[in-house]
C-alpha positions in Angstrom: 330.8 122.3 53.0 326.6 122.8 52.4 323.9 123.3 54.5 322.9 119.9 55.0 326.6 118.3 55.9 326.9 121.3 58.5 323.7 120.5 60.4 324.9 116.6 60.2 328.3 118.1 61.3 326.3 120.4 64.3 324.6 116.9 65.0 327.8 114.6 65.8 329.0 118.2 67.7 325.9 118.4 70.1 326.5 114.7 71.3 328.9 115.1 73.6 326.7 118.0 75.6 323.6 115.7 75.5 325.1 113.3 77.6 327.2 115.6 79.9 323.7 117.5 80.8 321.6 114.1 80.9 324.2 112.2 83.1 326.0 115.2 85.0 323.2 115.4 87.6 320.5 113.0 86.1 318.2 113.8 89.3 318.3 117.2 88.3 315.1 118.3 85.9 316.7 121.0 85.0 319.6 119.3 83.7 316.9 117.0 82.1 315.2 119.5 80.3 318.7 121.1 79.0 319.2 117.3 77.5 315.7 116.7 76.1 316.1 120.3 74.3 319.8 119.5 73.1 318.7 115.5 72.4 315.3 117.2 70.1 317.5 119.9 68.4 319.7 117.3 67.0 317.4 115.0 65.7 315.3 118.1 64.1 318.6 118.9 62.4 318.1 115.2 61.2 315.0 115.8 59.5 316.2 119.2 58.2 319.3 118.2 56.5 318.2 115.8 54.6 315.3 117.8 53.5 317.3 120.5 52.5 320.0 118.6 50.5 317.3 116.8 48.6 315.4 119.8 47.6 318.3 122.1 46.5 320.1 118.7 44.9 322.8 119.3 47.3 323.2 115.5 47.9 326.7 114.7 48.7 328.7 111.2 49.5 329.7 113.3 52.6 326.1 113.1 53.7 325.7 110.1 52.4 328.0 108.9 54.8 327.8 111.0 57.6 324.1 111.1 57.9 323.7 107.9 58.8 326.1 107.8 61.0 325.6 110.9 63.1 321.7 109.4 63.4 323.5 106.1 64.7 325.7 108.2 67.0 322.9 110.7 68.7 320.8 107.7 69.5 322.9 104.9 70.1 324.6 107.5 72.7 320.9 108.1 74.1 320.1 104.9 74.7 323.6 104.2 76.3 322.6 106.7 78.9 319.0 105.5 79.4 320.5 102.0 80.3 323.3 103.7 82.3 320.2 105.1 84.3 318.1 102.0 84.5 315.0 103.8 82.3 316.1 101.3 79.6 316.7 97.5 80.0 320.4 97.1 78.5 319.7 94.0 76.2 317.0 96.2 74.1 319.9 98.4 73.6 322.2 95.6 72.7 319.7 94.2 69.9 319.3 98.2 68.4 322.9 98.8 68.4 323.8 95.1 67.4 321.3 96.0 63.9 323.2 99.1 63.1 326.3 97.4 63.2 324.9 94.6 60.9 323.2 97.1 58.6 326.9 99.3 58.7 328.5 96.1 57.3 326.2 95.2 54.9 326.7 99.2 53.4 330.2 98.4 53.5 330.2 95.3 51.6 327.9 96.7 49.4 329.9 100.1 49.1 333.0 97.7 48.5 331.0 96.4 45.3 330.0 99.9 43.8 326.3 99.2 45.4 324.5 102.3 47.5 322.1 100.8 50.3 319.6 103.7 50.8 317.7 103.9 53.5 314.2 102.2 53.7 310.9 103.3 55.1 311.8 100.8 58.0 314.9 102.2 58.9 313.3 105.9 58.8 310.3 104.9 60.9 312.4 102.7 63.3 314.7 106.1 63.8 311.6 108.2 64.3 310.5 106.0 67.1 313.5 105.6 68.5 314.0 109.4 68.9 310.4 109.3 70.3 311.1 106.8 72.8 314.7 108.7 73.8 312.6 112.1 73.8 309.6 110.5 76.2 312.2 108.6 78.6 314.7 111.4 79.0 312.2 113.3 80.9 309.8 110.2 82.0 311.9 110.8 85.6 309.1 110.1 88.0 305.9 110.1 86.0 304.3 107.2 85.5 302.1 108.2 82.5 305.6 109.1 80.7 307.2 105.8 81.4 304.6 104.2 80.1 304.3 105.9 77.3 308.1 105.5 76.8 308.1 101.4 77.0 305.6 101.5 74.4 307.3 103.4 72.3 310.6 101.4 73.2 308.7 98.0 71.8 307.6 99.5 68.6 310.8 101.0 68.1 312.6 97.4 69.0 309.7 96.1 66.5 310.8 98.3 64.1 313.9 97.5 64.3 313.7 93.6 63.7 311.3 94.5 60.7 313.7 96.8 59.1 316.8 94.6 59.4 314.5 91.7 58.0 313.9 94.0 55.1 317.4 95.5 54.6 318.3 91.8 54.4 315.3 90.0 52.0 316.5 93.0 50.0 319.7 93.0 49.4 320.8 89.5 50.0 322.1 89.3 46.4 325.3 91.8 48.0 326.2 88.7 50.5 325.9 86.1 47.3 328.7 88.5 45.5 331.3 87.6 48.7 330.9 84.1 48.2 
């Protein structure tokens, strides 16, 4: 296994110990902090791995795969929390999580055909600001300037995140034509 598909690997692994220090005592800004530094290691490991496997051609269907997927697990899990502890109104997280599982499908019928979906601008700025907003309202507890800061981050990301399924869909419509 490379570089890149252990730091998606150490990704998926820290999930679990982001949510048991963000919800074990969620009062606790201490337990906040240990959560916003677990929650910001994993998504530099984001950035990293992909950097890494692109400039040492160390792209793999592993991480092709797995990437993705880890991304989708770290903040989908995040924002699962953030509802759980009212800093995030549950039906923004239903429409994020709802375009991940459209987009999964759509890679899947497209995988099924021989047809790679890569990832758009859209989709990497729409991750960027949702690990912004997560970041911002894990330790927002009690600050007004921070909860502000993290509801308009939580629109662009939502924003984003209607834009980039649009686009995912205008472009690559012709793979739901195939099924027909």
């Amino acid at each position: 296994m490379n570089l890149p598909n252990k730091l998606t690997v150490f990704r998926v692994i820290l999930i679990p110990f982001f949510v048991i220090a963000l919800l074990i005592a969620p009062d606790n800004f201490t337990n906040r902090v240990v959560a916003e530094v677990i929650f910001i290691v994993a998504s530099l490991t984001d950035m990293l791995d992909g950097k890494i496997a692109r400039k040492y051609n160390l792209v793999t269907n592993f991480g092709k795969f797995m990437d993705p997927l880890a991304d989708k697990l770290l903040v989908c899990s995040a924002m699962i929390c953030l509802v759980s502890l009212n800093q995030l109104p549950a039906w923004v997280c239903i429409v994020i999580i709802a375009r991940e599982f459209i987009i999964s499908g759509f890679r899947l019928i497209a995988s099924d055909n021989g047809i790679v979906i890569a990832a758009s601008y859209w989709g990497k700025f729409k991750t960027v600001f949702q690990m912004l907003m997560v970041i911002v309202m894990i330790i927002a507890i009690n600050n007004p300037v921070l909860t502000l800061i993290g509801e308009i981050l939580m629109w662009i990301a939502l924003v984003l995140t209607i834009v980039s399924l649009i686009d995912y869909i205008a472009k690559n419509k012709d793979v739901l034509k195939e099924q027909n």
